[in-house]
C-alpha positions as a printed Julia matrix, in Angstrom:
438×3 Matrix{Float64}:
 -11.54  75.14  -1.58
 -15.19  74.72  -0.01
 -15.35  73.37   3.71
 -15.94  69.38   3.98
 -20.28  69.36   3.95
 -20.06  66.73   6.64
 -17.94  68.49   8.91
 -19.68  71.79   8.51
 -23.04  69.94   9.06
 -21.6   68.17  12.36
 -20.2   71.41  13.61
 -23.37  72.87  13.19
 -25.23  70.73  15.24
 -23.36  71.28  18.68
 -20.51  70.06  20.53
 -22.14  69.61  24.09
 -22.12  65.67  23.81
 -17.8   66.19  23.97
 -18.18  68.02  27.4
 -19.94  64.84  28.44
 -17.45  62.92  27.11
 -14.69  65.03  28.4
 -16.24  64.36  31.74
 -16.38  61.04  31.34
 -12.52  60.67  30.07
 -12.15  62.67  33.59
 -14.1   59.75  35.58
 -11.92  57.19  33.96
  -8.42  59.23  34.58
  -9.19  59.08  38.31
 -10.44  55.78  38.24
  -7.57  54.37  36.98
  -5.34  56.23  38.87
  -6.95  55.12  42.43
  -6.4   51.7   41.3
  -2.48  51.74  39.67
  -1.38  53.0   43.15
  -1.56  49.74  44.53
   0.98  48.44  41.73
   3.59  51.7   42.1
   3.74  51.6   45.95
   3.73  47.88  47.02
   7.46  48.38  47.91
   6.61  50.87  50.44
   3.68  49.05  51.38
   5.08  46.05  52.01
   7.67  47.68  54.31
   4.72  49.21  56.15
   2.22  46.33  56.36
   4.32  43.5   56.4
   3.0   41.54  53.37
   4.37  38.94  51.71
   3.74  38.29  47.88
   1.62  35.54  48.41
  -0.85  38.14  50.16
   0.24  40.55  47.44
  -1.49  38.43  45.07
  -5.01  37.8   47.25
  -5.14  41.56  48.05
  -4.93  41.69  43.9
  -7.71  39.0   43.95
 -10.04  40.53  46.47
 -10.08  43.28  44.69
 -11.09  41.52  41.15
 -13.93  39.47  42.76
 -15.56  43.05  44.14
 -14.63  44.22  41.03
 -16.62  41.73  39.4
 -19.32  41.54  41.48
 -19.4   45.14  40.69
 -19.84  45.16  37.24
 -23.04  42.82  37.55
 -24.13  45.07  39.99
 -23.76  48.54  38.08
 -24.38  46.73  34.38
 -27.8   46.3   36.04
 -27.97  49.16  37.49
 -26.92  51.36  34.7
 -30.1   50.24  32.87
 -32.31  51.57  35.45
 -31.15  54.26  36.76
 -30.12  57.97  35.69
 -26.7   58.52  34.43
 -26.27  61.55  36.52
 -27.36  59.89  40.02
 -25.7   56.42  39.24
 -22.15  57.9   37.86
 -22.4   60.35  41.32
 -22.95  57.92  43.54
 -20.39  55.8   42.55
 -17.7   58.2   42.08
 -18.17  59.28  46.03
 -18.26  55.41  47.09
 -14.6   55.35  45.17
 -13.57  58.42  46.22
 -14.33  57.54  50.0
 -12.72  54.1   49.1
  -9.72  55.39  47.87
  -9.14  57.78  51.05
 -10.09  54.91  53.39
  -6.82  53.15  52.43
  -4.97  55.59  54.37
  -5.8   54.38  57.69
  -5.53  51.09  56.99
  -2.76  49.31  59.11
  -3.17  45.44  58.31
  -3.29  43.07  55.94
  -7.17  42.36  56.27
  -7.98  45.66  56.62
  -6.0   47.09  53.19
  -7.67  44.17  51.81
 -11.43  45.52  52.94
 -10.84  48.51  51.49
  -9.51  47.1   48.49
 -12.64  45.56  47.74
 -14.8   48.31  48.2
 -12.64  50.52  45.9
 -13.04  47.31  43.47
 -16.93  47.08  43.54
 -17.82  50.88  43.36
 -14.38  51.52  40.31
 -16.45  48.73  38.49
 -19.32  50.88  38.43
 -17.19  53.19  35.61
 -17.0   51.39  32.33
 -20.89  50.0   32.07
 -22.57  53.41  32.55
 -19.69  55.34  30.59
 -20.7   53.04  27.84
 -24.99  53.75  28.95
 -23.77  57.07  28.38
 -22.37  56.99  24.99
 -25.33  55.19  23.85
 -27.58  58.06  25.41
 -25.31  60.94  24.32
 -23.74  59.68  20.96
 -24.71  58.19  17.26
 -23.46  54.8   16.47
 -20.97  56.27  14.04
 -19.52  58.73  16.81
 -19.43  56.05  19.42
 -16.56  54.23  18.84
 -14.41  57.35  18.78
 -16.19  58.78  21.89
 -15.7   55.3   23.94
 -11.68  55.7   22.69
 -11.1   59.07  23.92
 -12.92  58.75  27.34
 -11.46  55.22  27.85
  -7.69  56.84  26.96
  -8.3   57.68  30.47
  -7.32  54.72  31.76
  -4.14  55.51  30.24
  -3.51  58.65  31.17
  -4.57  57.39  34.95
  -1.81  55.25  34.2
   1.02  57.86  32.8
  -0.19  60.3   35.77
   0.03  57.85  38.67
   3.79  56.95  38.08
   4.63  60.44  37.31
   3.27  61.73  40.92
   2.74  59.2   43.16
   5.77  58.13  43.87
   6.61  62.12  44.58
   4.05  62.3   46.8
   4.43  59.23  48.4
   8.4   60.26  49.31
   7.33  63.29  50.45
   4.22  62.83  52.14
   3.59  59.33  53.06
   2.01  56.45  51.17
  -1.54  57.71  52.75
  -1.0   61.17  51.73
  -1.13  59.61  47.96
  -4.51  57.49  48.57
  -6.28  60.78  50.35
  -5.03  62.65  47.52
  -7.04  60.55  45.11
 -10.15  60.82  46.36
 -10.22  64.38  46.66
  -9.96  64.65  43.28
 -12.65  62.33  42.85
 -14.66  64.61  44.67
 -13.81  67.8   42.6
 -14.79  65.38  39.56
 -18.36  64.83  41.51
 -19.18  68.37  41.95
 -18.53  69.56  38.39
 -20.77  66.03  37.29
 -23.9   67.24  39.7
 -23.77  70.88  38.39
 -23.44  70.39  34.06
 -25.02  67.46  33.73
 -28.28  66.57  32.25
 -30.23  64.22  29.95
 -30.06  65.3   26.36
 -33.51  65.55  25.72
 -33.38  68.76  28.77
 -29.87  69.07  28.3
 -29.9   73.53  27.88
 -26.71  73.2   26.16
 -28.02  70.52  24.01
 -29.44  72.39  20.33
 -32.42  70.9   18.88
 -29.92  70.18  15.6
 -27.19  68.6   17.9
 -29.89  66.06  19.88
 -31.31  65.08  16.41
 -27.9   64.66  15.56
 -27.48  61.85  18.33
 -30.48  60.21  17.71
 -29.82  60.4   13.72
 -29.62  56.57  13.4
 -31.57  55.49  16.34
 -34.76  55.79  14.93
 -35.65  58.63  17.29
 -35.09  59.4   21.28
 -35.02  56.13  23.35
 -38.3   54.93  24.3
 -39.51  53.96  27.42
 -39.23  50.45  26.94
 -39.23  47.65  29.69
 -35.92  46.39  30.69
 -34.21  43.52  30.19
 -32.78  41.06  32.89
 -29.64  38.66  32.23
 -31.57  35.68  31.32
 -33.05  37.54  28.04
 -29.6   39.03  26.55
 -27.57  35.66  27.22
 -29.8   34.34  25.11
 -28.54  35.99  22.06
 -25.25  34.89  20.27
 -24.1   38.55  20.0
 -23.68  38.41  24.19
 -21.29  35.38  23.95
 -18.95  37.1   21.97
 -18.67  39.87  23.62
 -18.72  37.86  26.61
 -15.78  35.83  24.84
 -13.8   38.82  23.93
 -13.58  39.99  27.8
 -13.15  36.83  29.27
  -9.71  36.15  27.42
  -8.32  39.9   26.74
  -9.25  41.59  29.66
  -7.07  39.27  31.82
  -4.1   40.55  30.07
  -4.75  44.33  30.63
  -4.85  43.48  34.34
  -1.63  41.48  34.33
   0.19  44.83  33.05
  -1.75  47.11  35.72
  -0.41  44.99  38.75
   2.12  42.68  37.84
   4.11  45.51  35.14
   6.39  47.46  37.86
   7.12  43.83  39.7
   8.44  42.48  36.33
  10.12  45.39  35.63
  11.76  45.61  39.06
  12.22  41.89  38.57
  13.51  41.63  35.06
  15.32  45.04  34.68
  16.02  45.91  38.35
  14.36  49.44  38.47
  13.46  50.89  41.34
  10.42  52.63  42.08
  12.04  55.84  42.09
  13.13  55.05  38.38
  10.17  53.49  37.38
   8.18  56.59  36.22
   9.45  56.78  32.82
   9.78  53.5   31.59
   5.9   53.07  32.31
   5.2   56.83  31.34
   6.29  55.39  27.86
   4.03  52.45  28.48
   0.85  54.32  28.74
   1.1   57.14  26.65
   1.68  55.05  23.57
  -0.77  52.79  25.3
  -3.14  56.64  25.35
  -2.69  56.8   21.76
  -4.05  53.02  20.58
  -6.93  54.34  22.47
  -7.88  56.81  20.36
  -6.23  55.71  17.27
  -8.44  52.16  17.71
 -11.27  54.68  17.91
 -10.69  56.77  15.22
  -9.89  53.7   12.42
 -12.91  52.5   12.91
 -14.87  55.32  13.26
 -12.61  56.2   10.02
 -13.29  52.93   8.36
 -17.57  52.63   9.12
 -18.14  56.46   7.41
 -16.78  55.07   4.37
 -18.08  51.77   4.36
 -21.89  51.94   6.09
 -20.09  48.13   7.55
 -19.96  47.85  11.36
 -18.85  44.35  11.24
 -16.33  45.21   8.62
 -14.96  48.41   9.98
 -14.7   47.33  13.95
 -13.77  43.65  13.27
 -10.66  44.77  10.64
  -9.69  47.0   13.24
  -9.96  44.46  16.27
  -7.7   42.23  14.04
  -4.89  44.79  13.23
  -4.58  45.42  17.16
  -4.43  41.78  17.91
  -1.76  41.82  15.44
   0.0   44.33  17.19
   0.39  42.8   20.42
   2.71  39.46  19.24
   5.42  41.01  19.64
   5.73  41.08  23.3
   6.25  37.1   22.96
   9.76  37.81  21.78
  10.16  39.37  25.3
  12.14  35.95  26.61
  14.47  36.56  23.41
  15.47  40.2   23.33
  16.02  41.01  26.67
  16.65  45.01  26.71
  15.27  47.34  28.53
  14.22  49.71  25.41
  12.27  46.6   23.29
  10.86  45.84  26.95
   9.36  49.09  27.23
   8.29  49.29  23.35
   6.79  45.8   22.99
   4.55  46.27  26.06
   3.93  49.78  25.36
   2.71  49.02  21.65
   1.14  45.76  23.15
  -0.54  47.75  26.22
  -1.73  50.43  22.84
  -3.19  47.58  20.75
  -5.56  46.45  23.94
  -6.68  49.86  24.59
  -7.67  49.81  20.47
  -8.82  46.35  21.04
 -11.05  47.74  24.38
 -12.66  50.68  22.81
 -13.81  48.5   20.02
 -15.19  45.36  21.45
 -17.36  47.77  24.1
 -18.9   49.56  20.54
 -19.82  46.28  19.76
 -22.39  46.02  22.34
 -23.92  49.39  21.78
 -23.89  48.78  18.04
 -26.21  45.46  18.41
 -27.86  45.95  21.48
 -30.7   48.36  22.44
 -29.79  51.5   24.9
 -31.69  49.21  27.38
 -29.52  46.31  27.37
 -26.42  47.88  26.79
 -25.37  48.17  30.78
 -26.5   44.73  31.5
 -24.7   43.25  28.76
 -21.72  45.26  29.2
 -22.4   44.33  33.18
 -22.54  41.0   32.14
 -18.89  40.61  29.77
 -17.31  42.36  32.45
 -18.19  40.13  34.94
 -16.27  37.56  32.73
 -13.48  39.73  32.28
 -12.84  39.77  35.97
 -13.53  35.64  36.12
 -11.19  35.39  33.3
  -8.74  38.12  35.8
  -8.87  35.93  38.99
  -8.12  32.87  37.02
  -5.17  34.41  35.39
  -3.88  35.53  38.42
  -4.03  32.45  39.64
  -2.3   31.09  36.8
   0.49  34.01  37.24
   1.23  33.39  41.06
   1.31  29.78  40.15
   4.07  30.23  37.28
   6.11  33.0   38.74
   6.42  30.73  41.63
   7.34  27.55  39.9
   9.61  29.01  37.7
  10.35  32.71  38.31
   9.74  33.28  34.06
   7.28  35.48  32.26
   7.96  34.38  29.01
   5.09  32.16  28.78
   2.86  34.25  30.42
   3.76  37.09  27.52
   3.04  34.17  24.62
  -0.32  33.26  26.37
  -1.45  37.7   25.99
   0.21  37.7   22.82
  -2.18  35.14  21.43
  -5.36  36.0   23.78
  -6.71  38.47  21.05
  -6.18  36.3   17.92
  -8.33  33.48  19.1
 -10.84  35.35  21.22
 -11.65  37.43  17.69
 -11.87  33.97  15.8
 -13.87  32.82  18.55
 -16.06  35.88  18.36
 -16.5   36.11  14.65
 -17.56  32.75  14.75
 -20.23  33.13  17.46
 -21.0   36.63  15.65
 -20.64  36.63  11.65
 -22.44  39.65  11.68
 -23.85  42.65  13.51
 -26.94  43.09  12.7
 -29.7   44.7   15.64
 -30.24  42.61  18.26
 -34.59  43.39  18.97
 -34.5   41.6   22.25
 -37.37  39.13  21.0
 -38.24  35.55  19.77
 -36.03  34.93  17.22
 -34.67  31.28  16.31
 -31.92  32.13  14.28
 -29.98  34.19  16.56
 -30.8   32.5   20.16
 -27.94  30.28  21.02
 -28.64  26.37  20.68
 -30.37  26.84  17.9
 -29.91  27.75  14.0
């Protein structure tokens, strides 16, 4: 039986553009680990500090307005400036972040640092996604963006697994200075292998045409875009759209997941490493299966609207079930409603970010990616809100499970609307696509 052409043809072209990715998968990890220690070791740190839960839930909120402000800042950014200076950079303003929580001693000041660890973590997803478009074809991208954004999941099976080890052993701080030297281990490796692929050594000439196969050539050096030019286009407001509704669910599971199931199902922290071990690694695998579909689903079609849209809807599918929560009320459908809920986002996520590098030029894609994240986090704050509110009134989840479990349902009706189809956004004059008009 002969070798599959298309796989002996990509083979031959290089592999260097997975190291980046593998790097970047690396970034996210620790990213996401930095930030789910807040989550596993409130107990302790609410013995230590003295908070309540009312300044639980504005240290949670400081942290998504620098997060936010963040993302504007980096999605702008991103567009400017190198990958290799603006991904180092922010990984030692995290990494410093991150360590700085250990000699925090107050309520204000955990806070502080909260917020700086928000603004430079936000710096992660738009130039991860500047990178893919730099380093990857459209057809690769989607699967690229789901196996470097798993890392948020495996951030999130890792944390539980060893922070609360470290944290008995050592001290909450020990667990917070522990993060950021790996951060810094992540920085050196970043300064020393990486390079643009056009001077990339390990890049082949086959492997860079290869990633600029259906871009028409290498990027050109074409003037950037501000905010006012891509929120022009119809194609921003749904991805805009898509954050602002779905990303608000992600981050009630990241903070408010060990409360409820300390609340609901009376585990303790020291037993709480499993049940959300389960969480994220089948949450790990919608990553990449999201990824792969409709990577899967585009090579046989030539449809990006049909292949990443069908897939968008199968994962919002997927996540009803955790609005039967209120009904069956065991630990084990607990555990496999979120999980498979918590795997349908991460689907959802690597997805909806393709979107943006499918329409949009590699010179817009930080600033619009800056610019739906920035709505993401509004869409956070006001959700939290909305959570402290409830839980207080009425000590229930139930209805905050039935508002995620419909989230992705009507954002993707909302989006499809807005966007009927992806066709190239060129970032000019064009009456038919400009919102307000057509």
């Amino acid at each position: 039986m002969s070798a599959n052409p298309s796989l002996v043809a990509r083979a031959a072209t290089g592999r260097y553009r997975w190291t980046i990715c593998a790097m970047m998968f690396f970034a996210t990890t620790i990213n996401y680990m930095d930030r789910q220690m807040l989550g596993l070791l409130a107990p302790l740190l609410q013995k230590d500090i003295g908070w309540t839960q009312v300044q639980y839930a504005e240290t949670v909120m400081v942290f998504t307005v620098a997060y936010a402000l963040g993302l504007a800042v980096f999605g702008r950014i991103a567009d400017k400036v190198a990958e290799k200076g603006v991904y180092g950079t922010a990984m030692a303003m995290w990494s410093v972040a991150a360590m700085l929580h250990a000699l925090a001693s107050t309520v204000p000041g955990f806070a502080a640092v909260r917020g700086l660890l928000g603004f430079s973590e936000a710096s992660n997803f738009p130039v991860a996604i500047r990178t893919t478009a730099v380093w990857f074809p459209k057809k690769e991208r989607a699967l690229a963006t789901g196996i470097w954004n798993m890392g948020a999941t495996i951030g999130g099976i890792i944390a539980p697994a060893f922070v609360p080890i470290v944290a008995v052993t050592w001290g909450w701080r020990a667990a917070f200075i522990l993060g950021g030297i790996t951060g810094f281990i992540w920085l050196v490796v970043w300064m020393i292998i990486y390079r643009p692929p056009t001077v990339n050594p390990g890049v082949s000439k086959e492997e860079l045409a290869y990633i600029n196969s259906d871009t028409g050539g290498a990027a050109s050096a074409e003037a950037k875009v501000g905010w006012l030019s891509v929120l022009r286009y119809r194609e921003t407001w749904a991805f805009m759209v898509g954050k602002f509704m779905t990303d608000p669910i992600w981050w009630f599971y990241l903070f408010w997941l060990p409360k409820w199931l300390n609340e609901s199902n009376h585990i303790d922290i020291q037993d709480m490493g499993m049940p959300l071990m389960v969480i994220y690694v089948m949450s790990c695998i919608g990553s990449v299966l999201g990824g792969w579909v409709s990577s899967k689903l585009l090579a046989r079609t030539q449809r990006p609207n049909f292949a990443r849209k069908l897939t968008m809807l199968v994962c919002a599918i997927c996540v009803m079930p955790i609005a039967l929560l209120s009904q069956v009320q065991t630990l084990t459908f607990a555990v496999l409603a979120v999980g498979l809920a918590a795997a349908a986002h991460q689907g959802w996520s690597a997805n909806l970010v393709t979107l943006v590098s499918d329409v949009f030029p590699k010179r817009a894609v930080g600033t619009v990616i800056g610019i739906g994240g920035v709505m993401g986090m509004l869409g956070s704050f006001l959700f939290s809100g909305v959570i402290g509110e409830t839980l207080q009134r009425t000590g229930q989840y139930w209805a905050l499970f039935a508002v995620g479990a419909l989230a992705y349902i009507v954002a993707l009706a909302i989006m499809h609307v807005l966007m009927p189809r992806m066709t190239p956004v060129q970032l000019r004059e064009d009456s038919s696509r400009v919102i307000g008009l057509g």
